[in-house]
C-alpha positions as CSV (number, residue, x, y, z in Angstrom):
1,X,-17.0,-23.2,35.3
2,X,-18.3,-21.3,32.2
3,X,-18.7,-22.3,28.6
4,X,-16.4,-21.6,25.9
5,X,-18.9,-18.7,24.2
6,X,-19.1,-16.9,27.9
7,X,-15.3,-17.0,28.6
8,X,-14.5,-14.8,25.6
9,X,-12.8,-11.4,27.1
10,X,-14.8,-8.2,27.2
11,X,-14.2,-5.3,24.8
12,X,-11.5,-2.8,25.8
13,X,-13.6,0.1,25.7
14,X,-16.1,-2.3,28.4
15,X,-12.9,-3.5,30.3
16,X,-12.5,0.1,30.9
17,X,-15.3,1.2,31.7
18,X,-15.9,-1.5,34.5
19,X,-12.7,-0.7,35.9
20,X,-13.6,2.9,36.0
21,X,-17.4,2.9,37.4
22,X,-15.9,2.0,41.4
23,X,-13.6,4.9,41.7
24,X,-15.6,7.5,39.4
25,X,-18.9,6.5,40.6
26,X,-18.0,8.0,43.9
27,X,-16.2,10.9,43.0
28,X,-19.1,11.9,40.9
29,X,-21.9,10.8,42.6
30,X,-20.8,10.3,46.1
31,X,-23.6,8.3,48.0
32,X,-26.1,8.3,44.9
33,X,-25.9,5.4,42.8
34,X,-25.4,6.5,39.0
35,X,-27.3,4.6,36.6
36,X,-25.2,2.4,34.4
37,X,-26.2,1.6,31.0
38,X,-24.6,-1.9,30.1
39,X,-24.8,-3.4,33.7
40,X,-23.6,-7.1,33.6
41,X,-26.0,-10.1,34.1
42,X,-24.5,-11.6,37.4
43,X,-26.5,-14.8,35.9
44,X,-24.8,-14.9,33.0
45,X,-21.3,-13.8,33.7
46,X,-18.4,-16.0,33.4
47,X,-15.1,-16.4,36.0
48,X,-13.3,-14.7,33.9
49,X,-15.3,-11.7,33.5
50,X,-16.3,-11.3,37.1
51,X,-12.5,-10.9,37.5
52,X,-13.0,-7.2,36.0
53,X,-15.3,-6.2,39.2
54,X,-13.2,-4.2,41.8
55,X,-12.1,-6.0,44.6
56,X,-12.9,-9.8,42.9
57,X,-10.1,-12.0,42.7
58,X,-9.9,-15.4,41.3
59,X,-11.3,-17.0,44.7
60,X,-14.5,-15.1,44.8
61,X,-15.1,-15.3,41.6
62,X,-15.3,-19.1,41.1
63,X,-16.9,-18.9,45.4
64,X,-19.7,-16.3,43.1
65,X,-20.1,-19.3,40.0
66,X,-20.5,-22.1,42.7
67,X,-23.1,-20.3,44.6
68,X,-25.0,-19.9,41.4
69,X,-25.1,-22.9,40.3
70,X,-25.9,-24.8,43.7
71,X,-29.0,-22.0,43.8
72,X,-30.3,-21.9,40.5
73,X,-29.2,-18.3,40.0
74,X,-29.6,-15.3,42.0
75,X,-33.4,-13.9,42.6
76,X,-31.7,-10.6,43.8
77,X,-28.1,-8.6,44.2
78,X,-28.0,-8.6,47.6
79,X,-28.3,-12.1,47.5
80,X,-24.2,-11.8,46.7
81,X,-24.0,-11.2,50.9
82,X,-24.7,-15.0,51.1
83,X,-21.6,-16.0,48.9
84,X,-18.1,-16.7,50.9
85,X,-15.5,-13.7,51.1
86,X,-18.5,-11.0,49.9
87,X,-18.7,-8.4,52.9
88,X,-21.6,-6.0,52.9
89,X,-18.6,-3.2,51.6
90,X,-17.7,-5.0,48.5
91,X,-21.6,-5.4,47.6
92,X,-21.6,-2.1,47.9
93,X,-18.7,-1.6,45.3
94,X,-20.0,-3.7,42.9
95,X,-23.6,-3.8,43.2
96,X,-24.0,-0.5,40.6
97,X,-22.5,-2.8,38.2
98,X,-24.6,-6.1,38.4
99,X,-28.1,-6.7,37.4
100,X,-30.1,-10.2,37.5
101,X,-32.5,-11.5,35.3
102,X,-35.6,-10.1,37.4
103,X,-34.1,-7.3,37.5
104,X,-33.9,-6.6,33.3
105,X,-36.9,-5.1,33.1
106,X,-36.5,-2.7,35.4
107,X,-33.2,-1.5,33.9
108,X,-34.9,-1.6,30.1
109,X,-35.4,2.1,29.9
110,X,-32.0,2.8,30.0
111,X,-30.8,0.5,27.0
112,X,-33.7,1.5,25.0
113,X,-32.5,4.8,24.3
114,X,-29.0,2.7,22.5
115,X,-29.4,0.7,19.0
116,X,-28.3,-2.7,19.0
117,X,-25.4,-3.2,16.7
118,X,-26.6,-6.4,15.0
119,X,-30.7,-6.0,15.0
120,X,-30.9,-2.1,13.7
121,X,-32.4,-1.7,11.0
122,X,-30.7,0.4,7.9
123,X,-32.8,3.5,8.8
124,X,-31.7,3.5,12.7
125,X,-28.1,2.7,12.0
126,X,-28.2,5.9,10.0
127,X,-29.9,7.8,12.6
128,X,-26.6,7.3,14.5
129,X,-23.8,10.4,14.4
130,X,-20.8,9.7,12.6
131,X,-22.4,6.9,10.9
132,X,-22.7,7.9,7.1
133,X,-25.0,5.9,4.5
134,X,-22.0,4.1,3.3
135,X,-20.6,3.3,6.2
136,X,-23.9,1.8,7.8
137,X,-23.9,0.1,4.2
138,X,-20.6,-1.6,5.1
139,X,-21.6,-2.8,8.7
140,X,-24.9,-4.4,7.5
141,X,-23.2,-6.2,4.3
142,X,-20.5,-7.4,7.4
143,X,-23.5,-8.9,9.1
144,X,-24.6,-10.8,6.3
145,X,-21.5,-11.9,4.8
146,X,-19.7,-12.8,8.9
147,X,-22.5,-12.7,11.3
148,X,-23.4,-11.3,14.3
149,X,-20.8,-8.3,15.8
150,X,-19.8,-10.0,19.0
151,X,-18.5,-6.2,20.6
152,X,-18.6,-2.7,19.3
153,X,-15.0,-2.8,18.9
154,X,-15.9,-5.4,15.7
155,X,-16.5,-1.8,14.0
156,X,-12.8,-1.5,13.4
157,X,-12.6,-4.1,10.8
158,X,-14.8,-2.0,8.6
159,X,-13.5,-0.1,5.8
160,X,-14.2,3.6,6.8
161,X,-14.0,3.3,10.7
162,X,-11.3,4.2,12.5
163,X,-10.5,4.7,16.9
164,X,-11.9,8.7,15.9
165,X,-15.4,7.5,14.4
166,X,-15.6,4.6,17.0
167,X,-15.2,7.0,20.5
168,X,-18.3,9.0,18.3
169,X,-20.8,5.8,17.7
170,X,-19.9,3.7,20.7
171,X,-22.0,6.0,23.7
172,X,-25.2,5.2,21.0
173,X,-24.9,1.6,20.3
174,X,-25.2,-1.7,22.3
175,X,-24.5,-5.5,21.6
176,X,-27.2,-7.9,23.3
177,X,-25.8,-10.8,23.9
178,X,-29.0,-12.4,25.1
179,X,-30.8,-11.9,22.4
180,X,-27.6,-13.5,20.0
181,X,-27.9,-16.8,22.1
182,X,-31.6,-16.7,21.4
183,X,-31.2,-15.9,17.7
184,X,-28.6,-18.6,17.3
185,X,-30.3,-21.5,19.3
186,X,-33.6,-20.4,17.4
187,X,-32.6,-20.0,14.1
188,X,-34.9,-18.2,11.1
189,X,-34.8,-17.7,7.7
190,X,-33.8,-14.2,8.9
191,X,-30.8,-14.9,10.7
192,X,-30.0,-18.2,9.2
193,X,-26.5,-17.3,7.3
194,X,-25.3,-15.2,9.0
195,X,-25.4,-18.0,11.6
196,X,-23.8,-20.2,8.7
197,X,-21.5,-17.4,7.4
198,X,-20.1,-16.1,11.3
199,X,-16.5,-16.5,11.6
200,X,-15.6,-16.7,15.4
201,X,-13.4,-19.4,17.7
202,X,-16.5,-21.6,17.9
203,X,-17.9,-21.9,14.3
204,X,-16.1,-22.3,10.8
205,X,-17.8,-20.6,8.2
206,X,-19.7,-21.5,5.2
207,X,-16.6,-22.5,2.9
208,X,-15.0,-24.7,5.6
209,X,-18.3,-26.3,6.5
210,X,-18.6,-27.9,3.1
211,X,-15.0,-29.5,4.1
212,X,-16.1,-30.7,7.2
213,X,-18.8,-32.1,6.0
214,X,-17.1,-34.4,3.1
215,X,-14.4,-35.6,5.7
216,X,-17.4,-37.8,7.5
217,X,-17.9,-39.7,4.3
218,X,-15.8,-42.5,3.0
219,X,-12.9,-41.2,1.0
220,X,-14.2,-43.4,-2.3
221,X,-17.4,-41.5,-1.9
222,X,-15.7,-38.1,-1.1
223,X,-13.8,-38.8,-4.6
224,X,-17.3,-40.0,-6.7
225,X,-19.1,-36.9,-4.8
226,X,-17.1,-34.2,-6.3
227,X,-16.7,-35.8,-9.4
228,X,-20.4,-36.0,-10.1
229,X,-21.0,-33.0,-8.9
230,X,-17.8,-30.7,-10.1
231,X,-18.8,-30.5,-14.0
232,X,-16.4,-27.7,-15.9
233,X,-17.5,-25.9,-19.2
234,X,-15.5,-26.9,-22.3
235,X,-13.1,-23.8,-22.2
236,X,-10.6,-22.6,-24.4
237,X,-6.8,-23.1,-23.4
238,X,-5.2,-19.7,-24.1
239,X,-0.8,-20.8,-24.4
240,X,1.5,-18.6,-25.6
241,X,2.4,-18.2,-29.1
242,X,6.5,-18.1,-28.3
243,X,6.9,-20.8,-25.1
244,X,10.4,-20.8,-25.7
245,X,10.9,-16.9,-24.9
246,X,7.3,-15.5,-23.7
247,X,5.3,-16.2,-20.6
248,X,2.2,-15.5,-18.9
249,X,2.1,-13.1,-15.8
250,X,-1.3,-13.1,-14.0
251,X,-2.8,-11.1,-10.5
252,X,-5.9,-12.4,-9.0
253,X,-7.1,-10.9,-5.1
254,X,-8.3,-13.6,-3.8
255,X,-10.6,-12.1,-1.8
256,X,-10.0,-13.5,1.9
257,X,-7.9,-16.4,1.5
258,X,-8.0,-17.6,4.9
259,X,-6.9,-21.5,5.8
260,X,-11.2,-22.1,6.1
261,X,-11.6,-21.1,2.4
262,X,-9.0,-22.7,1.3
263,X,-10.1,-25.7,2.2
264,X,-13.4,-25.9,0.1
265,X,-12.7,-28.0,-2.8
266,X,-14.6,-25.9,-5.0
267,X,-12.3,-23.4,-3.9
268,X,-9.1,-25.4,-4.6
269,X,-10.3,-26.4,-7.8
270,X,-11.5,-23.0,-9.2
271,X,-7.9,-21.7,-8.3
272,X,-5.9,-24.5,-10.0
273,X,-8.0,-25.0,-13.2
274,X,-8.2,-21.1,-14.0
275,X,-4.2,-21.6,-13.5
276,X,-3.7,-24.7,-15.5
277,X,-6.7,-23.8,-18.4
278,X,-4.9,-20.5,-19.1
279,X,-1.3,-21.7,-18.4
280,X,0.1,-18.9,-16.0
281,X,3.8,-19.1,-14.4
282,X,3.8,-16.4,-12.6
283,X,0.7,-15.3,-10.3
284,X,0.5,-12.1,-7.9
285,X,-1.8,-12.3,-5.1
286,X,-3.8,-9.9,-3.2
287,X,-5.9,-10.4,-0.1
288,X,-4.0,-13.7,1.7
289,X,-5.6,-14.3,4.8
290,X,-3.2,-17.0,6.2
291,X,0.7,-17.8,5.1
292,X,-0.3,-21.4,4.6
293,X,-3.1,-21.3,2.4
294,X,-1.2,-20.0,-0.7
295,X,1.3,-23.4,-0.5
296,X,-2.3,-25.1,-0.1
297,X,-2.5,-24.1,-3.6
298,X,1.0,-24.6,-5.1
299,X,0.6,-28.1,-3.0
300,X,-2.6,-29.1,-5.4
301,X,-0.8,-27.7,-8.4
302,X,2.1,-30.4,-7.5
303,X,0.1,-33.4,-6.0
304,X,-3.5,-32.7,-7.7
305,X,-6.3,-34.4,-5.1
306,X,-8.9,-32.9,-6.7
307,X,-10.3,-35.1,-9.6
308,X,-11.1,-32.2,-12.5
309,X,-7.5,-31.4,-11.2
310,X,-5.8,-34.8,-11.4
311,X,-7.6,-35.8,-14.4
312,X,-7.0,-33.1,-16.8
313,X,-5.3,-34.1,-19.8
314,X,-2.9,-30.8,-20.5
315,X,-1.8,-30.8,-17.3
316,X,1.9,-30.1,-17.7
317,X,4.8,-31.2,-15.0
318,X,5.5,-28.2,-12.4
319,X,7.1,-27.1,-9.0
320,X,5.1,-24.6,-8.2
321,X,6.2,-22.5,-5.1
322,X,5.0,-19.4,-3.1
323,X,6.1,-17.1,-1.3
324,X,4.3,-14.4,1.1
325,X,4.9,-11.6,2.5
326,X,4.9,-10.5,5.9
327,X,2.3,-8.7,7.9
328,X,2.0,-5.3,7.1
329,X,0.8,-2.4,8.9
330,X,-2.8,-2.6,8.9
331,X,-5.0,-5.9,9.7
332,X,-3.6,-9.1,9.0
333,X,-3.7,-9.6,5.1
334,X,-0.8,-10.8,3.5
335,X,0.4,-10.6,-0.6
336,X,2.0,-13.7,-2.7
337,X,3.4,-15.1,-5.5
338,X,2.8,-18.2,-6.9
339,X,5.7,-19.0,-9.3
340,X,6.5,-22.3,-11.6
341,X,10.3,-23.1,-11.4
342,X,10.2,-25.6,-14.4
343,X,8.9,-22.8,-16.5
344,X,12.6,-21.1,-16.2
345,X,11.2,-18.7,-13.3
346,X,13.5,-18.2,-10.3
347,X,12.5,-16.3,-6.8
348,X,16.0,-13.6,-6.5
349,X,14.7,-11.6,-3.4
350,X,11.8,-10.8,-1.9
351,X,10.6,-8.2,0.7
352,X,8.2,-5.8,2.4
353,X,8.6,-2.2,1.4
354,X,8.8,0.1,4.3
355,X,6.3,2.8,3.4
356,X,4.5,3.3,6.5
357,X,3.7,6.9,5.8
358,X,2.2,6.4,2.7
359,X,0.6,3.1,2.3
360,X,-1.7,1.1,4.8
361,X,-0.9,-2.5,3.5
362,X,3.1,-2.5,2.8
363,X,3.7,-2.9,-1.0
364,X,5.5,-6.6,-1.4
365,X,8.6,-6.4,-3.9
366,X,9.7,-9.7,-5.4
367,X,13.0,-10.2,-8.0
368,X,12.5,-12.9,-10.2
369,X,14.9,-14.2,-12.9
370,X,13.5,-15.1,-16.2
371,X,15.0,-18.1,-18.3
372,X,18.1,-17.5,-16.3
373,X,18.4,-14.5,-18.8
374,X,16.8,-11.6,-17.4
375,X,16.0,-9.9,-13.7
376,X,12.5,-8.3,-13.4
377,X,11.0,-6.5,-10.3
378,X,7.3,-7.1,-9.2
379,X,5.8,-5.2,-6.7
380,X,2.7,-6.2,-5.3
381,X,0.4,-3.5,-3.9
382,X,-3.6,-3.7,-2.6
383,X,-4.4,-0.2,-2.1
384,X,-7.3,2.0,-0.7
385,X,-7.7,5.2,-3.3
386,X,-9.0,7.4,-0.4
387,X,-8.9,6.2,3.2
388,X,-8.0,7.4,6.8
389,X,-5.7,6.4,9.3
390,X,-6.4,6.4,13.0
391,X,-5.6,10.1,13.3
392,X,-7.9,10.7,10.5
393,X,-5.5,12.3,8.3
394,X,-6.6,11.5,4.7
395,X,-4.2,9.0,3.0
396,X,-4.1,9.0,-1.3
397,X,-2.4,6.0,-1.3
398,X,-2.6,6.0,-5.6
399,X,-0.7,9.4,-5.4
400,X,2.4,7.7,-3.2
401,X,2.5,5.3,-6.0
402,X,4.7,8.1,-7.7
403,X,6.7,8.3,-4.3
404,X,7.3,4.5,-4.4
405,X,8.4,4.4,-8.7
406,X,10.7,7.3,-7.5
407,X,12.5,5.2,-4.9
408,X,13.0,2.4,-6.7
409,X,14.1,4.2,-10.2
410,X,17.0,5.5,-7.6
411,X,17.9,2.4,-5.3
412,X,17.1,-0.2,-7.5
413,X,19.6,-1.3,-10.1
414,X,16.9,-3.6,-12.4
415,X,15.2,-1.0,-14.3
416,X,12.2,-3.5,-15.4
417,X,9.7,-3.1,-12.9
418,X,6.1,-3.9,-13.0
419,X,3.6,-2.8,-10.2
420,X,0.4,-5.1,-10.1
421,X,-2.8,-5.8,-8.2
422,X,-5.8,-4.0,-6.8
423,X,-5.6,-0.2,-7.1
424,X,-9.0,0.3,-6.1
425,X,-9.8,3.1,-9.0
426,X,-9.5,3.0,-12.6
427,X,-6.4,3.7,-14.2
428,X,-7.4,6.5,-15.9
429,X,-8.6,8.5,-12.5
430,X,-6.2,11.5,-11.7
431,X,-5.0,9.7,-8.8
432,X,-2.5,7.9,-11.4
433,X,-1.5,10.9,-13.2
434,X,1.9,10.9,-11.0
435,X,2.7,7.5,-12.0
436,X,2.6,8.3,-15.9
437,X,4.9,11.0,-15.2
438,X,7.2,8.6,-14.1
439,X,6.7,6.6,-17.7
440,X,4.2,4.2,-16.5
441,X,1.7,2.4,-18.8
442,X,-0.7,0.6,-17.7
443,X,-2.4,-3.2,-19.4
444,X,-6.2,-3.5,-18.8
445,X,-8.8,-1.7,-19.7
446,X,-11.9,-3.9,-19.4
447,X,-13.7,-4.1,-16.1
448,X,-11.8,-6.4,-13.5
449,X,-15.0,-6.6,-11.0
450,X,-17.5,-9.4,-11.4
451,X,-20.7,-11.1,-9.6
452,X,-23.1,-13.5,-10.5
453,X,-26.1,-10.6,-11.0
454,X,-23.5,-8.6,-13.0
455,X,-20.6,-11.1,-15.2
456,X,-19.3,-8.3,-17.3
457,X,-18.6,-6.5,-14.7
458,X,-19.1,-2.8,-13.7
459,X,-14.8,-1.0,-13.3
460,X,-11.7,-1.6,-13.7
461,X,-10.2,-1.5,-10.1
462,X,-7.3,-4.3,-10.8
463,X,-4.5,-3.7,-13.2
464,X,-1.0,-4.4,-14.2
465,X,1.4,-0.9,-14.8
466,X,4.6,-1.2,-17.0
467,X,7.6,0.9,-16.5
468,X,9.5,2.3,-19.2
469,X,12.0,-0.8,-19.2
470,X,9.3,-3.4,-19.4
471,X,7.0,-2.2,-21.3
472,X,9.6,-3.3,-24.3
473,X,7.8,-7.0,-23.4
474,X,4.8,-6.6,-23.5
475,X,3.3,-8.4,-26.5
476,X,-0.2,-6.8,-27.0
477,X,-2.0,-10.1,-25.2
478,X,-3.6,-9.5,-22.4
479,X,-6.6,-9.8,-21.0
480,X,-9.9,-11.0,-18.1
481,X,-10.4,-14.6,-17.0
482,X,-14.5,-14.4,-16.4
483,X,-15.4,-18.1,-17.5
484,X,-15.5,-20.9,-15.0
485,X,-14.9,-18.9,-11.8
486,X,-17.9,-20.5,-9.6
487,X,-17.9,-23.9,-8.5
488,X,-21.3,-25.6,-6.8
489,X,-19.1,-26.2,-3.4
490,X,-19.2,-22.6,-3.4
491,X,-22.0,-21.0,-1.1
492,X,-23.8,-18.3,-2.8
493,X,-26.3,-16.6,-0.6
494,X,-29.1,-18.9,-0.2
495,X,-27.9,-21.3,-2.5
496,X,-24.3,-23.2,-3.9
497,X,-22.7,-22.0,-6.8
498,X,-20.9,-19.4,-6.1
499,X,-17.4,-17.0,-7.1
500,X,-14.0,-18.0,-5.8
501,X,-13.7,-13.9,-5.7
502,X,-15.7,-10.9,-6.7
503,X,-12.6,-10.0,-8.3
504,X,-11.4,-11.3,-11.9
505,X,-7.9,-12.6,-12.7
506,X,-6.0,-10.4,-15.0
507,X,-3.0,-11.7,-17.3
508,X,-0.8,-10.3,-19.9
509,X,2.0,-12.5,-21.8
510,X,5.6,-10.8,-21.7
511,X,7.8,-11.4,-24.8
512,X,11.8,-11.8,-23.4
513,X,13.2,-12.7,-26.9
């Protein structure tokens, strides 16, 4: 049978396109075999795949992978004639399709005129139509940051590229799968993290590694390890003047939360120190990968494991909870809240807004009760200033924000309403000019974007708006978390050390007296 790497499924656009070759290969070319320009290695096919050739069913495909591997491989096509159930007609079907190792050289001119996806330089990838600087940007800061594209399809996950740009790129680009077995069993300094950093079913990335890794020492050493290792700067603790009536509201994206990241100690510990250190109750969350890894934090919060956790002194008592939200329209990123119930803070309702048309990841509207006093609506929002959906009609999703404060001033009966998280723009762009109509303020000014080459920052794309109801809260405090946000489990490139998030967390404290 085949390994696990060679029984992954084909692309759509290539399961397609094999099912199409028989019947238009004759209707096109009649007797004159068409050149094809990704033919399939019958040496290196899997079951599985050879399932997607006309006229192969299950039986001839494992009587093809049994024949190969009681000959060493096939010298030649019509070496297929030898294999049981394989008539001279069905050679003939599928032959157009098939192509053996001796035969790779022979069929080189046709994929030299295509650039391969995950080797092209800057330059080439831009030589392709429909592929603009930034968008070529995107896909090679994907093949650092994830690894190698395993199909062209992979393009969809970048920001920018939709089914209407893809039909343009695919005909001029080309995946060699040969060459990423090669470049993974031979690794460089060239291709080494990406190898480290690729995030598919048979490798955990880079943050998840680091877990593995401290599982295979004894649990007294795992706890010495990271205690040695896991040093904090002295910080100051930033409470509230008023804890009887005020509390602190914070938003943080997260930046790819997956179950793998959370994980990482370093990541665990970042999370609940920048929490505990700065003493927020209530904590909106952008960029969720998985459900489970935001109670992976409220689960620390509660039963610390983590020593610079555990240990610290003003550590108060907490039942911390979460809740998510569900998928939304585009992708699989989710939004949160982390909440403390023994700081008076109770979960009312929560839900996904249905705003198909006008935002690409749903807006997440929680109700929370305050000091069983007063009702205050969050809604939780990630948005993309400019994008394009699949039709590639343009989207301003910071314009619907005025749809959304419209629809809840009328359906909503709790007036107090504060929209947080990542607008991607600065609050002052025009895009936001709606929203102030509707008597929204919004909190931070300073830059919310960080990275080890640049701490201070360079915009402000994350942000808390007020309505007119709460803004009668808000106390003036407010402010960006930049200090202790790396941690030396963290991979940083090359090296450890590096940011839970490229983006900061913002707080403000609310005054209900």
């Amino acid at each position: 049978m085949c390994t696990p790497k060679r029984c992954l499924p084909l692309s759509f656009y290539d399961f397609h396109l094999l099912r199409h070759r028989s019947s238009a290969s004759k209707r096109k070319h009649g007797n004159r075999r068409p050149v094809v320009t990704n033919p399939i290695n019958i040496n290196q096919v899997s079951e599985d795949e050879l399932l997607l050739l006309p006229g192969i069913n299950r039986a001839l495909a494992k009587n093809i992978i049994d024949y190969r591997e009681k000959h060493n491989g096939f010298k030649d096509i019509d070496e297929l004639v030898h294999v049981d159930g394989i008539t001279s007609h069905l050679l003939g079907e599928i032959s157009i399709d098939l192509i053996t190792s001796s035969s790779v050289d022979t069929s080189s001119h046709n994929r030299k005129e295509l650039i391969d996806l995950n080797f092209a330089s800057y330059d080439e990838l831009c030589s392709v139509a429909g592929l603009t600087s930034s968008r070529v940007k995107r896909i090679i800061q994907h093949r650092e940051r994830k690894g190698f594209f395993r199909s062209i399809e992979d393009l969809l996950k970048i920001k920018g590229i939709n089914r209407g740009v893809l039909e343009t790129i695919h005909p001029f680009l080309m995946i060699d799968h040969e060459q990423i077995r090669t470049s993974i069993s031979n690794p460089s300094l060239n291709n080494l993290h990406s190898i480290i950093n690729r995030n598919d079913a048979n490798a955990k990335d880079a943050l998840s590694i680091v877990s593995l890794l401290l599982e295979t020492l004894p649990t007294e050493f795992q706890t010495k390890l990271v205690t040695s290792l896991s040093t904090r700067p002295t910080c100051v603790i930033h409470k509230n003047n008023n804890k009887q009536n005020s509390f602190r509201f914070a938003s943080w994206n997260l930046q790819e939360l997956t179950n793998e990241k959370i994980q990482n100690p370093g990541v665990r510990e970042v999370i609940c120190r920048v929490i505990l250190e700065n003493n927020f109750s209530l904590i909106a969350i952008q960029e969720i990968g998985s459900k489970q890894s935001l109670n992976a934090i409220a689960q620390e919060l509660n039963s610390p494991t983590i020593p610079l956790v555990k240990n610290w002194p003003n550590r108060p008592r907490g039942n911390w909870k979460s809740i998510v939200s569900d998928v939304s329209s585009e992708g699989s990123a989710y939004l949160g809240f982390l909440y403390n119930e023994l700081a008076g803070i109770e979960i009312r309702r929560s839900s996904t807004l249905p705003f198909t048309a006008y935002f690409n990841q749903l807006p997440f509207i929680a109700i929370f009760r305050l000091f069983n006093k007063y009702d205050l609506v969050f809604v939780n929002i990630h948005l993309k200033a400019k994008g394009s959906d699949e039709s590639g009609c343009k989207k301003d999703e910071a314009r619907s924000l005025s749809v959304l404060a419209q629809a809840m001033k009328n359906t909503i009966e709790q007036k107090r309403v504060i929209i947080v998280g990542h607008f991607d723009n600065v609050p002052t762009a025009s895009e936001f000019e709606a929203l102030v109509k509707c008597n929204y303020s919004y909190v931070i000014q300073q830059n919310t974007d960080i990275s080890l080459q640049t701490p201070q920052g360079s915009i402000c794309l994350d942000n808390i708006w007020l309505s007119e109801d709460a803004n009668v809260f808000d106390t003036g405090h407010s402010g960006v978390i930049r200090n202790n946000l790396t941690s030396v489990w963290i991979p940083a490139g090359w090296t450890w050390g590096g940011l839970v998030s490229d983006h900061c967390p913002i707080w403000m404290d609310l005054n209900l007296s």
